[in-house]
N, C-alpha and C positions, 0 to 999 in steps of 0.2 A: 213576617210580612215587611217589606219595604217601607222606611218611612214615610217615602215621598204619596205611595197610598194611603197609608195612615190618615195624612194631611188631608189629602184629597177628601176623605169620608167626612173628615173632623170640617173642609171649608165651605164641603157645600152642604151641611148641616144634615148630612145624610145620619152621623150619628154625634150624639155628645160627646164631652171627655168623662163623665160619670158613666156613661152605654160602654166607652173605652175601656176605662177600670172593673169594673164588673166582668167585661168579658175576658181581661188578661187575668184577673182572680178565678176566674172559671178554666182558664186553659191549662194556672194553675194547678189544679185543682182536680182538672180530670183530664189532661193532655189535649192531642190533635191541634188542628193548628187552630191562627188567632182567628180567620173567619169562618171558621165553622161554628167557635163559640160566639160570634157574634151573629151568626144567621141559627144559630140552635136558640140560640135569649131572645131571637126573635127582632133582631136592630133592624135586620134588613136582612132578603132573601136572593135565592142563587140569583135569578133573574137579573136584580140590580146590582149584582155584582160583572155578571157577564158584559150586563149595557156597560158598568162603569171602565170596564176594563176594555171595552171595543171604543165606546167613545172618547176617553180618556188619554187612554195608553197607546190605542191603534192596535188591538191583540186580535185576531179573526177569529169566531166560534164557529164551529163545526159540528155536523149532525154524524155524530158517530155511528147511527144505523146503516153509513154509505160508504162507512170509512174499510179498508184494506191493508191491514197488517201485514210487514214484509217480514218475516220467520228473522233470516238475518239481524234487524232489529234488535227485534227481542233480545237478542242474545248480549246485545252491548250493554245493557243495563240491568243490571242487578234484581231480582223480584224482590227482595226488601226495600227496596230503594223504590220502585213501582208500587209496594202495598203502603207504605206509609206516607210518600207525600202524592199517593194518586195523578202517577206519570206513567203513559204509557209512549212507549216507542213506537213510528210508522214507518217513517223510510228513513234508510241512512244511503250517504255519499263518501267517496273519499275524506271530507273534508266538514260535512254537517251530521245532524241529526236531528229528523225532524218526531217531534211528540206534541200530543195533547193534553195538556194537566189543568189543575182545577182555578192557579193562580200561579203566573210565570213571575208576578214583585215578587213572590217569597223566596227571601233570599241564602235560608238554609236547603231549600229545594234543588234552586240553581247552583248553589256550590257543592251538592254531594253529587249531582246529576254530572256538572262538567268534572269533575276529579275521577268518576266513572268510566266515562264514554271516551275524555280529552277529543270533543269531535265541538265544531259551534254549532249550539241550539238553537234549534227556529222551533219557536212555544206557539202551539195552538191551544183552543181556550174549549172548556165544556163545563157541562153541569156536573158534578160529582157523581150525583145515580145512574148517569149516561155512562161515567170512567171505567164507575165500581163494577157495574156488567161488563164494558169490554175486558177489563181486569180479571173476571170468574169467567169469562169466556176461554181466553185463552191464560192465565194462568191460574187456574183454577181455583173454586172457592175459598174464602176465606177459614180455617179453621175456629170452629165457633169457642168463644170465651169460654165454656163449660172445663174445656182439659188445659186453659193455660194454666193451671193452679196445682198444687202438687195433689197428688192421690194417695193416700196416706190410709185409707180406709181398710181395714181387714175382711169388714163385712162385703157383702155383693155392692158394688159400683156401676150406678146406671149410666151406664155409658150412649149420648148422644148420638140418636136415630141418623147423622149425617155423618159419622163416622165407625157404624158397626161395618158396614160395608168394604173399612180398609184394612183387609185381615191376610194371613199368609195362603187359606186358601183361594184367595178371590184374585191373587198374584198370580198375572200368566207370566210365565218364566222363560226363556229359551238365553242363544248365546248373547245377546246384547244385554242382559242383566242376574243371569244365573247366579255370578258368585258377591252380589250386591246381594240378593235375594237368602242364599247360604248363610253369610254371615250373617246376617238382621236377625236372621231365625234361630243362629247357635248364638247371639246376644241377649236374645230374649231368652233363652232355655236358661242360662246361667253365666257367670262372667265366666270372661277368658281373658287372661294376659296377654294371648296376642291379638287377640280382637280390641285392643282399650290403648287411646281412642278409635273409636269406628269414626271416619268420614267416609259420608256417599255424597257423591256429587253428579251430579248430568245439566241438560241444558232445560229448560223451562219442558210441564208437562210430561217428564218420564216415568216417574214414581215414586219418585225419592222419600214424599213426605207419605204417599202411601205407604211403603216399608215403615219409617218411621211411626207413622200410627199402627199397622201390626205388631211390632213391637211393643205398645201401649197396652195395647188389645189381648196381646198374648197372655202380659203379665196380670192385668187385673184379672183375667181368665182363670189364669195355671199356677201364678208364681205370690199367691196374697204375701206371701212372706215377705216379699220384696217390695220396698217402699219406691215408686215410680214416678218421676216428676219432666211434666212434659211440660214444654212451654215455646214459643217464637223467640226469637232474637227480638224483635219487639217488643214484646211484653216484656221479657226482662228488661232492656233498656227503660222502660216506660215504671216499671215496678222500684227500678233500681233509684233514680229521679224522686220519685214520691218516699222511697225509705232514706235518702238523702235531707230531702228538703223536710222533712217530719222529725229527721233524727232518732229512725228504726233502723240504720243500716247493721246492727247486728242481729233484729229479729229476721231483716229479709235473708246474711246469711246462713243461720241456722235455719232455715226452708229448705235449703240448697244439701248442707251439710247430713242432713239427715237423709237424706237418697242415697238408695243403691242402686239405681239407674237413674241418668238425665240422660232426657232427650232434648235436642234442642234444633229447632225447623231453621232452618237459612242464618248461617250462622254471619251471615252479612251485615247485617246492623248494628251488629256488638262491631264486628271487624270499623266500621266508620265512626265510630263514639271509640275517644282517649280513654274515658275516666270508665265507659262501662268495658272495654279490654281487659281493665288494671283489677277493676273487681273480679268480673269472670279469671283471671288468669290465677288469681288467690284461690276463688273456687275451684275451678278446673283440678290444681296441685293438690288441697285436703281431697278431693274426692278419689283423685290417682292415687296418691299415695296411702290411703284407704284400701283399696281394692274395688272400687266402686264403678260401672261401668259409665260411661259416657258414651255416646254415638251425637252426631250432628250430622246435618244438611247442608248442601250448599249450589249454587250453580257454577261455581267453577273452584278451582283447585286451590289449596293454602298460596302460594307460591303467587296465585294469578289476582290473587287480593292485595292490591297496593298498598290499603291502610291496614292490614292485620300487619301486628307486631311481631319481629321476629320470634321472641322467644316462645309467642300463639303459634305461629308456623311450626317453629322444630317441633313443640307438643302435638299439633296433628300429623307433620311431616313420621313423627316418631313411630304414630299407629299403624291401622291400614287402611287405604282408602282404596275405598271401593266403586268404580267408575257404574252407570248406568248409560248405555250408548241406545242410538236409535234403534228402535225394534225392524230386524231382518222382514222379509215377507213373510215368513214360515211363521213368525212370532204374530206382527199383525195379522196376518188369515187368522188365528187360533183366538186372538185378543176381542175380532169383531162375530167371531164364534161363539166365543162366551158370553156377551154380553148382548147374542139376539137368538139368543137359543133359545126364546119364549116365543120368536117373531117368527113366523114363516118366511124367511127371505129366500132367494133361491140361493144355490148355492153361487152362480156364475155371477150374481150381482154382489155377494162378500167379496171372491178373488178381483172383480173391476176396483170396488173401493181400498180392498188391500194392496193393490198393485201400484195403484195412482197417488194414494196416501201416503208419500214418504217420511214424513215428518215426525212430529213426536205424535204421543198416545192421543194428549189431547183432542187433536185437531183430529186423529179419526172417529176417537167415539162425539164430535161432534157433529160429523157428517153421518155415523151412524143415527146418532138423536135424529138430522133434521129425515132422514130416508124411514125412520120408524114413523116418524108425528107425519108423514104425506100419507103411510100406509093406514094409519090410526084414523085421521080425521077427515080424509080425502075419499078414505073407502077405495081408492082404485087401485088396479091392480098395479104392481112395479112393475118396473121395463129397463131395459139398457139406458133407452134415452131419455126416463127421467132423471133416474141415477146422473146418466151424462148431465144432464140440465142443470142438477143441486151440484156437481164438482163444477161445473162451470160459475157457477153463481156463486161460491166460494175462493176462487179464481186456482182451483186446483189443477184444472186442464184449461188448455185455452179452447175457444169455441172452434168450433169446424168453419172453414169456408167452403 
């Protein structure tokens, strides 16, 4: 956070300098940023932070329920970049980019954000719970805490009701991610030397970290033998930081060391942290030159990451990496097949939503969701033109004149 906010909290007696210390011991202590710990202790809430940052600074807040994400966007910013300091992208220009995030002083935000996009930012302002939804809207939910931690267990591992669901055969397959889908499955079966490293990478919403959690899934399933250690690029960053600052950084690498599979979701975070690089890149080596497999995530290619380190580059460049592209029509028809094959839809109203839907998985199965919950709670029957109604209201087609 920006000093000059700091100040501002501290002059107009919004918080003390003991409310201050408490809460940077707290941020210590359990990460995220400085005003979350101080609206989590309780100094002061989103609200007065909004006012202070409209009144103050002059930052305009926005009711995200009206707000229109341009696909485009998306794509210029990193989703670890977007899950950790709760930024999301709306429209870009040649020359700008406009986002809504939680607090535009902070100024580790605004400098991974402009080393990112290199476009000028215009920050609009919201409430964190308003971000976090648009964030699980379109870049889908968070992975819950339960699997950042290794799995180590022989016996049966209860694996979290929000991710039984990401398994190989819940994967619809066709040519836009077949041999993503191929390897993930002969990664999970057993190592391969030419599968090590696996990178999958695609653009926001394809399935990357779905693969990735089948892979998880698989192994506690089929492979007990094999010790699985799945985690975010954030969590290790965040884990790495606290085995630092405690002076466990040999307990945290032996967690790493003793896997025979790491997976690791959006390998983006580590790529923008020098010192968590330098660790990963030690781990990375004993685990290769182990035999140990590795697979990662990402939204764009070694090569297209400015802060990953050479020597990170040639170690994925060396693997295979495995692209996930937009799903064909053939694929989508099949993807919103599966997924309402409980529903009585007709059939002519899947081909309208799979025809119009170009984009990623997401954004169909959530035009699926909103065409299910009209059928569900509305009671009435479907039509072309409601269909047409909800892709308009999404701004998927434009309206008729």
């Amino acid at each position: 956070m920006e000093n000059s906010f700091v100040d501002t909290l501290l002059e107009l007696g919004i918080i003390t300098k003991q409310q201050l210390e408490t809460a940077i011991t707290c941020q210590w202590e359990n990460g995220g940023k400085l005003e979350e710990s101080l609206i989590s202790l309780g100094y002061f809430n989103e609200d007065t932070l909004l006012s202070l940052l409209e009144r103050k600074f002059g930052y305009y807040s926005l009711k995200l329920n009206a707000v229109k994400i341009d696909p485009e966007a998306t794509r210029l910013v990193p989703s670890w970049l977007v899950r950790r300091f709760f930024i999301v992208p709306l429209r870009q220009s040649k020359t700008s980019l406009a986002c809504v995030m939680m607090n535009p002083l902070d100024r580790e935000a605004m400098s991974q954000l402009k080393k990112a996009v290199y476009h000028d930012i215009l920050p609009f302002i919201a409430k964190k719970s308003d971000i976090e939804h648009l964030i699980s809207e379109h870049y889908g939910p968070k992975m819950p805490e339960e699997i950042m931690v290794p799995q180590y267990e022989k016996t049966k591992v209860k694996v979290p009701s929000l991710l039984k669901k990401y398994t190989f055969e819940s994967f619809i397959t066709g040519k836009c991610n077949d041999l993503a889908y191929s390897v993930s499955f002969s990664a999970a079966r057993g190592y391969s030397e030419e599968l090590n490293p696996l990178f999958i990478y695609s653009d926001v919403g394809m399935g990357k970290t779905h693969l990735l959690v089948a892979i998880w899934n698989y192994i506690i399933e089929h492979g007990r033998q094999r010790q699985v250690f799945f985690t975010s690029s954030e969590s290790f960053v965040t884990a790495l930081k606290k085995a630092l600052e405690t002076h466990r950084l040999t307990e945290f690498k032996e967690q790493y060391n003793k896997a025979d599979v790491l997976l690791i979701d959006d390998i983006g975070l580590i790529a923008g942290d020098e010192v968590a690089q330098q660790h990963f890149f030690h781990i990375f080596n004993d685990l290769y030159q182990n035999s140990k497999q590795i697979v990662v995530t990402s939204d764009r290619l070694p090569k297209e990451l400015p802060t990953l380190s050479d020597r990170l580059k040639s170690r994925f460049e060396g693997g295979l990496i495995a692209k996930i592209d937009p799903p064909d029509l053939e694929t989508r028809t099949s993807i919103l097949k599966s997924k309402a094959k409980d529903i009585n839809i007709a059939p002519e109203l899947v081909s309208l939503i799979a025809r119009e839907v170009s984009g990623n998985v997401r954004g169909l199965e959530g035009v699926l969701k909103e065409v299910i919950a009209y059928k569900k709670y509305k009671k009435e029957k479907l039509t072309k033109e409601i269909v047409e109604d909800i892709l308009i209201k999404r701004s998927v087609i434009k309206p008729y004149t």
